[in-house]
N, C-alpha and C positions, 0 to 999 in steps of 0.2 A: 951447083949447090942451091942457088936458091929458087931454082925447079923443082927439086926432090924437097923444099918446106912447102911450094905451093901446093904439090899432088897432095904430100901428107895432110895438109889442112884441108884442101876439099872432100877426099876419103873422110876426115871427120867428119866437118858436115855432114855428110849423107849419112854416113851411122848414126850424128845424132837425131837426125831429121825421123831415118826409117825406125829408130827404135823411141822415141817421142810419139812416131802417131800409132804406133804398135798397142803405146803404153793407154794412148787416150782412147783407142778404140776399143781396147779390153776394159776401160774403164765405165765408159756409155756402154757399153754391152752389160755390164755388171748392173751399172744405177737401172736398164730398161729391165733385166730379168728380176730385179728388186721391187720396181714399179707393177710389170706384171703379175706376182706373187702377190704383191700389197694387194691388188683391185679383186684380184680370186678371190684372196680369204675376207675381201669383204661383202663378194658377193655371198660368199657361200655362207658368212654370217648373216646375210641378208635374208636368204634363203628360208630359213629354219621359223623366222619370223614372220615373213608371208605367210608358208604353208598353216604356222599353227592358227593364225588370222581366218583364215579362211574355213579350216575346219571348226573353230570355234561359232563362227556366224552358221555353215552348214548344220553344227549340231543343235543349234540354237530355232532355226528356222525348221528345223526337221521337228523337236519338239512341241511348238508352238502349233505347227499343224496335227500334230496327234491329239494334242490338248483340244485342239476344238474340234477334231473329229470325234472323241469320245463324247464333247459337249450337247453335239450334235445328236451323237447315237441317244444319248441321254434324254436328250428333248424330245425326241423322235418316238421314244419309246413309252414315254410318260404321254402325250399327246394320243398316242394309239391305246394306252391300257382301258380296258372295257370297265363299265363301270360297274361296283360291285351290287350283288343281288340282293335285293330285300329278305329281311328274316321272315319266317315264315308264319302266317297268321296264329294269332293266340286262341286260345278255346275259345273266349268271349268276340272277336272279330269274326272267328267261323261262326257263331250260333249267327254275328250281325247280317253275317252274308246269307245265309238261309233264309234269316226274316223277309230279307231285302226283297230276294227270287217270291216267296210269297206273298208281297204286297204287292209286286209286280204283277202277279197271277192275281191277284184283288181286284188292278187295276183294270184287268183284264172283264172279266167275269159281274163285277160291278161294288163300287162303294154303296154304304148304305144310304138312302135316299131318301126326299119328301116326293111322297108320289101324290098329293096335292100341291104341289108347285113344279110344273109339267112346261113344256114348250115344244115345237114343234115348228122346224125350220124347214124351208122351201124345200126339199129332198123328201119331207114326208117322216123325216128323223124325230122320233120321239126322244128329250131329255128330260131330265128328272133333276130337281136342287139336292148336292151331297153335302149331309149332315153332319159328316167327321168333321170336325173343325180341325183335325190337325192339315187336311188339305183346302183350303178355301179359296185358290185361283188357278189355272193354269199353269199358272208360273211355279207353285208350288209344286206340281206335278213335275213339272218338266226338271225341278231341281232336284228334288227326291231321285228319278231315272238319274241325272246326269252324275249325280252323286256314288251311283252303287254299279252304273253298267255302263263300258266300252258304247263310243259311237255307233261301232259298226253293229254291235251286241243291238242296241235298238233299233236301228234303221230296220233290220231283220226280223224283227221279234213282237218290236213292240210299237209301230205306227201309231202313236196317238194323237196326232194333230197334223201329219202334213200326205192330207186326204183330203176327198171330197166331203166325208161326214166321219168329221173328227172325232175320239172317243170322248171328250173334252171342250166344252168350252166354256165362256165366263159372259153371263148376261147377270143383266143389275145388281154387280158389285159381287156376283156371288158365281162358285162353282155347280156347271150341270156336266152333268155326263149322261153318254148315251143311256139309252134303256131297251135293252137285249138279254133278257135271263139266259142267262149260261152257267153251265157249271165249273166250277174250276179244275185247274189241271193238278196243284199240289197240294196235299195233307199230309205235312212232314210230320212223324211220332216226335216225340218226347226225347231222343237216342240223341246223344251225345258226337255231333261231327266229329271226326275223323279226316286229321290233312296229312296229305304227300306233296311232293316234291317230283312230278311229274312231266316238268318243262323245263324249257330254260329260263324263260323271260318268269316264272308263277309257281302256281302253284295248284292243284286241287282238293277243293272239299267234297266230302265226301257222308251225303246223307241219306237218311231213308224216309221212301214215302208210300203211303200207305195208299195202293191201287187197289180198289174196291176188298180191302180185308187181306193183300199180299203186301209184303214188305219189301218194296223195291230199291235199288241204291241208285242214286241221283248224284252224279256225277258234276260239279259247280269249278269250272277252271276260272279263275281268279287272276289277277293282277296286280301293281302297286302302280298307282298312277295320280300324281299332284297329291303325294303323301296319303292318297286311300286307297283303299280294297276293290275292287271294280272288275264284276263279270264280264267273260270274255264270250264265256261256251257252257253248254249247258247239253248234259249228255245223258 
């Protein structure tokens, strides 16, 4: 008898034993697949937060460079714009430029002079004192040209002082010029200039000169240069 209470009590035992750790293994199994799940959904709440992080900085950064590429274009293209061209001479500017060409041709051929007040420099060069007062030194010559003709326009055309026997120069206080009767090259009529728009950088005028008794047209390309009118060509 008291065999058959000790089997029966150890047979408990063991059923409580094996259904105890049944119970605590499904139990940890439970709490880990609980634990698992937790940590997903906060990854995956996590998730959603990065990503929009990231594209916001992306869109952010991707703008910021177009902003200053367009800045760029902007500058780039203002820095390059040409600059715009001068209007085109007035009536009164066209007659000034014709004068100009014929005082040039003056210059040429000869201002009026004392031909009792004469010199005669080592070259054999005969000058004469000029009586215009509106020119009374070299200097005024040279500002008169520099005022109305392109450098290059002079250096070509119109040599007056940097020669051997310059058409110009200035002894006691006063202006002589050489003395060479010649004839002049222009006698513009009375006719009213006429300007086009002939180039890109100018402009030309356009007058008539009077070749022994025919009416010629005299072609005067022009310029805008330190805000004046300034021959370039002469055709």
């Amino acid at each position: 008898m008291k065999r058959t209470l000790i089997s029966i009590a150890v047979i408990s035992m063991l059923a409580c034993t094996v259904g105890c750790g049944s119970s605590n293994s499904s139990s940890s199994s439970s709490k880990a697949t609980a634990a698992t799940t937790t940590a997903a959904a906060e990854t995956t709440t996590t998730a959603p937060e990065t990503t929009t992080a990231a594209t916001t900085a992306a869109t952010t950064a991707a703008t910021t460079t177009a902003e200053a590429t367009t800045e760029a274009s902007t500058e780039a293209s203002t820095e390059g714009e040409a600059p715009s061209k001068a209007a085109a001479p007035t009536a009164q500017e066209a007659k000034e430029i014709k004068d100009a060409l014929a005082m040039a041709d003056k210059f040429m051929y000869g201002l009026p002079t004392d031909e009792t007040q004469t010199f005669t420099d080592g070259n054999g060069t005969e000058y004469r004192k000029v009586t215009d007062t509106t020119f009374t030194s070299t200097d005024d010559v040279k500002n008169y040209m520099n005022d109305h003709f392109t450098d290059d326009f002079i250096a070509e055309n119109y040599n007056f002082f940097n020669s051997e026997n310059p058409k110009f120069i200035d002894k006691d206080g006063a202006l002589y010029t050489e003395y060479r009767p010649i004839g002049g090259k222009y006698h513009f009529t009375d006719d009213e200039p006429t300007i086009e728009e002939t180039f890109a950088d100018g402009y030309s005028v356009f007058v008539k000169n009077d070749d022994y008794g025919m009416a010629v047209q005299v072609e005067i390309a022009v310029i805008k240069m330190d805000d004046k009118w300034k021959i370039t060509m002469v055709k």
